[in-house]
N, C-alpha and C positions, 0 to 999 in steps of 0.2 A: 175271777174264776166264773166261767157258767155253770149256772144253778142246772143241775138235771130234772129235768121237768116229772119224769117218772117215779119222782122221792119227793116225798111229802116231809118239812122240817123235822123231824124226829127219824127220815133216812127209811120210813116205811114205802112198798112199793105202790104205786096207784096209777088207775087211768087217769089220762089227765081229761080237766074238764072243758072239752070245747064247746056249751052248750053257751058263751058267749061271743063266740067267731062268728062271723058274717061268712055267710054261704060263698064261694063262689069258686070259678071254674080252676079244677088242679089239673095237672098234667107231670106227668112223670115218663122218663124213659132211663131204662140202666141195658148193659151191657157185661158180658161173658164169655169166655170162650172155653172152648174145651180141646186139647191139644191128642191129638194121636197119629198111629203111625198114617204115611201116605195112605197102603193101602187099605186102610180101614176107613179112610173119609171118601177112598174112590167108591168103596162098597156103599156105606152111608149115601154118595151123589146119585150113583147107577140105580137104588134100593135094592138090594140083591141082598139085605140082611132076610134071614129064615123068619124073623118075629114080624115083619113089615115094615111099612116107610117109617123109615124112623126121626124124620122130619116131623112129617105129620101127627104120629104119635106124640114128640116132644112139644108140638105146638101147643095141643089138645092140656097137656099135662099144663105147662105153663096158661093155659089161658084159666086153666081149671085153679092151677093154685092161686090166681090173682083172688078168686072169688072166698077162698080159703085160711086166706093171711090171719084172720082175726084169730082162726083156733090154731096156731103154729108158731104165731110171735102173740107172748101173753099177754100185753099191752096194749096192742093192738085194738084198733075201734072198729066196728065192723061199718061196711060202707057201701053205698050205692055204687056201682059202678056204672061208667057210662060206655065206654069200650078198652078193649087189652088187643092187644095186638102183638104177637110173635112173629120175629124175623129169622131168618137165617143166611151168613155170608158164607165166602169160604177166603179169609186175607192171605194165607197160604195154602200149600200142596198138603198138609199136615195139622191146618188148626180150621176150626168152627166158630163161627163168630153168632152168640147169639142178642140179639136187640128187641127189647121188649117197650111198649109205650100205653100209656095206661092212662084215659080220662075219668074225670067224675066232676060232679059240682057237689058241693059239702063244705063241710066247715076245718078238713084236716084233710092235708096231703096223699100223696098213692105214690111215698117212693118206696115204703114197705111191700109193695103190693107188684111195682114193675123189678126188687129185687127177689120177692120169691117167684115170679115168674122165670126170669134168669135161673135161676135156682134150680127150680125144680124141672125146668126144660131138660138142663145138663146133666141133672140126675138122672133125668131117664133117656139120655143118651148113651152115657154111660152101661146104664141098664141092660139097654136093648144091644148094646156093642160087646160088652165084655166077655163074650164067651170069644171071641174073636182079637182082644186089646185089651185086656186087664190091665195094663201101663199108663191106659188115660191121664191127661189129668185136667180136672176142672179149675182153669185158673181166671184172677183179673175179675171177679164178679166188683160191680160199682155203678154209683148213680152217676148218667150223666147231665142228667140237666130234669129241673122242675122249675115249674110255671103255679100261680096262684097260691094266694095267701100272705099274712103278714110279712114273713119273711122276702116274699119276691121270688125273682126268679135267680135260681144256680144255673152255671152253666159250667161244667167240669174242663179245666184249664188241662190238656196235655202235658205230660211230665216232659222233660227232656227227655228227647229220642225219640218219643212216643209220635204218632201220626193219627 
């Protein structure tokens, strides 16, 4: 069974202590999307929401919450960042794809960090949309692949059917 590193033998909570990890380059990227009707992601493409691009605004929020991870997930180590990066697709007429990528050099990962990005983008997609699509729905948030550190690199194997 793996030990959960966030319980100390007696099943107390704690940071764990990376102050013996060797420094070096993480990289994280996760993925999200957020499903609504056609005409509410044409509105989203065209910007023609009343609140503003809402793109843009979700970028902002998502780059914002990369910097923020530490005080949102309690365990969390807080971290130099070296860059976050917000994408946005569109894989259908009705969903939003959003892709987040997060560097740092340190001694503990940033997949925390590119999933509240995801996160918190879609939140305030959501946000900025629902007066228009209350039906949203934020699905499929996940890491797809990190670089650097003990463990190595992941690289998220598609489910069947998946593309």
């Amino acid at each position: 069974m793996n030990e959960l590193s966030h319980f100390d033998e007696k099943g107390a909570s704690r940071m764990v202590d990376v102050s013996g990890k060797a420094v070096s380059d993480r990289r994280a990227k996760a993925e999200g999307f957020v499903l609504m009707q056609v005409e509410t992601l044409r509105t989203v493409q065209q910007k023609e929401i009343s609140k503003g691009d809402v793109l843009e605004v979700a970028r902002l929020a998502g780059i914002m919450a990369t910097k923020r991870t530490d005080e949102l997930i309690p365990l969390c180590h807080s971290l130099g960042l070296d860059s976050a990066r917000v994408e946005f697709s569109f894989p259908d007429d009705n969903r939003l794809r959003i892709e987040a990528e997060i560097r740092s050099s340190g001694r503990t990962g940033v997949e925390m960090e590119a999933l509240a990005a995801v996160s918190i983008a879609a939140l305030t997609i959501y946000d900025m949309c629902k007066a228009i699509d209350r039906a949203m729905e934020i699905q499929d948030i996940r890491l797809l692949e990190k670089e650097g550190g003990r463990s190595g690199h992941y690289l998220r194997q598609p489910a069947e059917g998946e593309s």
